[in-house]
C-alpha positions in Angstrom: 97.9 55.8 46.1 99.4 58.1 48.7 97.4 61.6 49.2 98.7 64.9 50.4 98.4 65.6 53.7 96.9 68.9 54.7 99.1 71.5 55.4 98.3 74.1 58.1 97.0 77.5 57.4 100.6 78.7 59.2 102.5 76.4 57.2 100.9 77.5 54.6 101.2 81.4 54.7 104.6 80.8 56.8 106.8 83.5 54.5 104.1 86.0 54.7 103.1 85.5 58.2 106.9 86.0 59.3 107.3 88.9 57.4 104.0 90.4 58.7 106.0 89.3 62.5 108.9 90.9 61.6 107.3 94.4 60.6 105.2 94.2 63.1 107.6 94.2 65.8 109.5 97.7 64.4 106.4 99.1 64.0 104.0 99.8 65.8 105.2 98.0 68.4 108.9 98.9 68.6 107.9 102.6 67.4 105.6 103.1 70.6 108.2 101.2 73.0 110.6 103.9 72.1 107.4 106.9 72.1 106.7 105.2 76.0 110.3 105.2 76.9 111.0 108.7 75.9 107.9 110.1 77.4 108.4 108.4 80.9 111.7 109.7 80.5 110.5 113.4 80.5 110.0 113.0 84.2 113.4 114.1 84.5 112.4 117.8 83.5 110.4 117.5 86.6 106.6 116.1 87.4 104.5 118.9 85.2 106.3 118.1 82.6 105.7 114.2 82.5 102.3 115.0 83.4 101.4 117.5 80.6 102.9 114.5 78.4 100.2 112.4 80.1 98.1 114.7 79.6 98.2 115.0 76.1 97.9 111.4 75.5 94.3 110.9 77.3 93.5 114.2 75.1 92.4 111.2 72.8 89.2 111.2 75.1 86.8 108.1 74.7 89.1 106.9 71.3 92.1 106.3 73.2 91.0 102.7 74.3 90.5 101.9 70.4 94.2 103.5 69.3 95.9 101.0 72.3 93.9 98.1 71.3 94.5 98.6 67.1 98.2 100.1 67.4 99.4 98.9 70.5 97.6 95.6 72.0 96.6 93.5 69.5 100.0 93.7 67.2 101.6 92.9 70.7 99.7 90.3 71.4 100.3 88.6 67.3 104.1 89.3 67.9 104.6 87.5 71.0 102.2 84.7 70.1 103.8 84.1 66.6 107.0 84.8 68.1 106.5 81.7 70.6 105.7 79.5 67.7 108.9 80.4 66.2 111.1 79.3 69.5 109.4 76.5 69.6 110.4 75.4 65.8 114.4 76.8 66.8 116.9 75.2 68.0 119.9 77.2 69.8 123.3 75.8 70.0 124.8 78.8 71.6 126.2 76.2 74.0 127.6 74.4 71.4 128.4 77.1 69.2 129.4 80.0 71.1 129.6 82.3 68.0 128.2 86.0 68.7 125.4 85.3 66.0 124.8 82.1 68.0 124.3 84.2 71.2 122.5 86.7 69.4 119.9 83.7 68.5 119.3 82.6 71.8 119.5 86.0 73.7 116.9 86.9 71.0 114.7 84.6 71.8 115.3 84.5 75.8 114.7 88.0 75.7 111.3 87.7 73.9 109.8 85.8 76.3 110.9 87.7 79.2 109.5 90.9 77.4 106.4 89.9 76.6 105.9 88.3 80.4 106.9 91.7 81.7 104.7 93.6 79.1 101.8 91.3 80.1 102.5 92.1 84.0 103.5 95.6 83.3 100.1 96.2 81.9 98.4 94.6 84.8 100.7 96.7 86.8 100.1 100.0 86.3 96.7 99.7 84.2 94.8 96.8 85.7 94.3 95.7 81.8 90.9 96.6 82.3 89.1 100.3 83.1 85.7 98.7 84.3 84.9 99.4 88.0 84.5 95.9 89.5 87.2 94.4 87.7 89.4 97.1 89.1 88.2 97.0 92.9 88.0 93.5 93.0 90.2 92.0 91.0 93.5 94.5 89.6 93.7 96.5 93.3 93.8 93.5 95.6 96.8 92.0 93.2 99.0 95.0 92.9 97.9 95.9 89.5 96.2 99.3 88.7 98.5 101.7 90.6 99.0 104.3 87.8 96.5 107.4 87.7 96.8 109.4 84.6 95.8 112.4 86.5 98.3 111.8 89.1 101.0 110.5 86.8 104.7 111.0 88.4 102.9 110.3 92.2 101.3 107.0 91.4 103.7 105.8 89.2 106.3 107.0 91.9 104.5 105.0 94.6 104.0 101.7 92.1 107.7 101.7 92.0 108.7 101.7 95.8 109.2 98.5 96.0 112.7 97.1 95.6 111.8 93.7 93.8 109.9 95.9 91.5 112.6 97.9 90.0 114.3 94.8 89.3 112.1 93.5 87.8 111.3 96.6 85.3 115.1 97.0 84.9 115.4 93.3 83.9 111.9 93.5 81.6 113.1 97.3 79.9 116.4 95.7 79.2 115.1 92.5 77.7 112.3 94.7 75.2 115.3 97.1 74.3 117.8 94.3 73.2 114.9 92.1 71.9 114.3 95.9 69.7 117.4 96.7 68.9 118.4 92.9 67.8 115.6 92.7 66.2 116.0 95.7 64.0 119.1 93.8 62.5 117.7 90.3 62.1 114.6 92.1 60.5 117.2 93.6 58.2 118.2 90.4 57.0 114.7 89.1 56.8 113.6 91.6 54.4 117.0 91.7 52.4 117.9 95.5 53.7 122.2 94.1 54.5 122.6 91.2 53.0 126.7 91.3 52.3 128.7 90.7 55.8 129.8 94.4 55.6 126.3 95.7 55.4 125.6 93.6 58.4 128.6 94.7 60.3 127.8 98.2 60.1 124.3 97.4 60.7 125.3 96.5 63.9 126.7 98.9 65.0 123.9 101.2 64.5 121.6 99.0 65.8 123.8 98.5 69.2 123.8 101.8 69.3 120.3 102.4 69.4 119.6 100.2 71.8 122.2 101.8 73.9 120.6 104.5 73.8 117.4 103.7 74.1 118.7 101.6 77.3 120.1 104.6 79.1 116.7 106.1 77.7 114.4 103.8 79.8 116.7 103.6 82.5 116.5 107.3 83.4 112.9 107.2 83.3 112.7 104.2 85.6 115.3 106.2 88.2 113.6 109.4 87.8 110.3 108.1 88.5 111.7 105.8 91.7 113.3 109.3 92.3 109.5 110.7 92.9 108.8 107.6 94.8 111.4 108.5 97.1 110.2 111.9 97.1 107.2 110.4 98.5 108.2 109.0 101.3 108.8 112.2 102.7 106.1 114.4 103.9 106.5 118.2 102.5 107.9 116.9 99.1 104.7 114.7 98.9 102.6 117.6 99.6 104.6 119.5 96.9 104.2 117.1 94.1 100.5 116.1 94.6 100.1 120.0 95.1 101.3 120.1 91.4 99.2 117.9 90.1 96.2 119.3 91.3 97.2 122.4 90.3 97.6 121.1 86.7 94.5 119.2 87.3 92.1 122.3 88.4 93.9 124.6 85.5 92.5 121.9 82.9 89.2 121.7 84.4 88.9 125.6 84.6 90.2 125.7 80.9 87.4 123.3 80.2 89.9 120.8 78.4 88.7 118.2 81.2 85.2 117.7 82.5 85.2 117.2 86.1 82.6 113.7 85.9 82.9 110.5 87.2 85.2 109.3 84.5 87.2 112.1 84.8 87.5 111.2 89.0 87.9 107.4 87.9 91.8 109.1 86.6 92.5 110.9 89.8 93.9 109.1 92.4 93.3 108.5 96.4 96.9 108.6 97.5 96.8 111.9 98.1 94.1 111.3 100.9 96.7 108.7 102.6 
């Protein structure tokens, strides 16, 4: 007599588990890619205002590693895993099909694992992935990765950006996460039975390719603005202005007593201003 062959606990939670993918990239992952976006994007109203934005955010004090890790990190890091299980079970035929849903399939997909590379590396980056000392001066430094200060915002991040090969490569990675978004909010659609009839579907299109139009010219401006303040650092009396800002802002928080001036506070600041 032939006996059932186990099923896998994906297999077997597969319509939840999807569902739980879907929602999870709108929010809270596609919710705080949009927050990031616009925030970076401030640094067009000039470098105190980006950096009172930066400000506010490490307000969060010792907490603020928790909120990444719960709202940000770990749903991340369940999106892109789950979502590489899913490519791995599809099959596009774009090639062989070259119908716009077709494309949308593949570039969905395509996009998603370019995005969650860049994400990975964009972490690393700026952040280091982790705040601990050694791991920082031995490991993140020497390999490119923990360039952004919080408590010298537009300057570090200005300076992280010189590079040419690194703005293409955040202009490729924000354009992959915004289509992978704004596609997504569309397919999720369908997936939870929001535009089922082709009309609905048409004219949810068009809202989400608007978005992510949007959004695009959105994370492109804050990726020129802040290569704009890298620029700006290059040159010696707008350096001095722009790091005199920021310490300015810095010494008005200390005196205010919002910040502490400790070690952890110092561990924020950075040492580009010395260079």
């Amino acid at each position: 007599m032939d006996t059932e062959q186990p099923t896998s606990f994906l297999a077997r939670h597969e319509f939840f588990i999807r569902r739980l993918h879907s929602l999870c990239g709108l929010v809270p992952v596609g919710a705080y890619m949009v927050i990031h976006l616009v925030t970076n994007a401030s640094i067009l109203n000039g470098v105190s205002t980006f950096q009172n934005a930066v400000y506010q955010i490490h307000s969060l004090g010792a907490i603020l590693p928790i909120v990444e890790w719960v709202v940000i990190f770990l749903p991340l890091i369940f999106h892109g895993v789950f979502g590489i299980f899913i490519i791995q079970g599809g099959m596009p035929n774009s090639g062989a099909y070259p119908h716009a849903s077709n494309v949308r399939y593949t570039l969905q997909r395509a996009t998603g694992i370019i995005a969650f590379v860049f994400i990975f590396w964009h972490v690393f980056h700026m952040h280091g992935w982790f705040h601990f000392e050694w791991w920082r001066n031995n490991v993140a430094e020497p390999y490119f990765g923990a360039q952004f200060d919080p408590y010298n915002a537009s300057s570090s991040a200005g300076v992280a950006l010189q590079p040419v090969w690194v703005k293409i490569l955040y202009g490729i990675g924000l354009l992959s996460c915004v289509f992978h978004l704004a596609n997504g909010m569309w397919t999720m659609g369908i997936t939870w039975g929001l535009w089922i009839s082709p009309g609905a579907q048409r004219r949810a299109s068009v809202v989400c390719s608007v978005f992510g139009l949007l959004l695009g010219v959105v994370g492109l401006s804050a990726l020129w603005g802040m290569s704009s303040v890298g620029e700006q650092m290059k040159n010696k009396e707008s350096k001095a202005s722009i790091l005199e800002t920021e310490e300015n802002m810095f010494r008005s928080r200390i005196e205010s007593g919002d910040l502490i001036d400790d070690e952890a506070t110092q561990h924020k600041r950075s040492s580009r201003e010395e260079e």
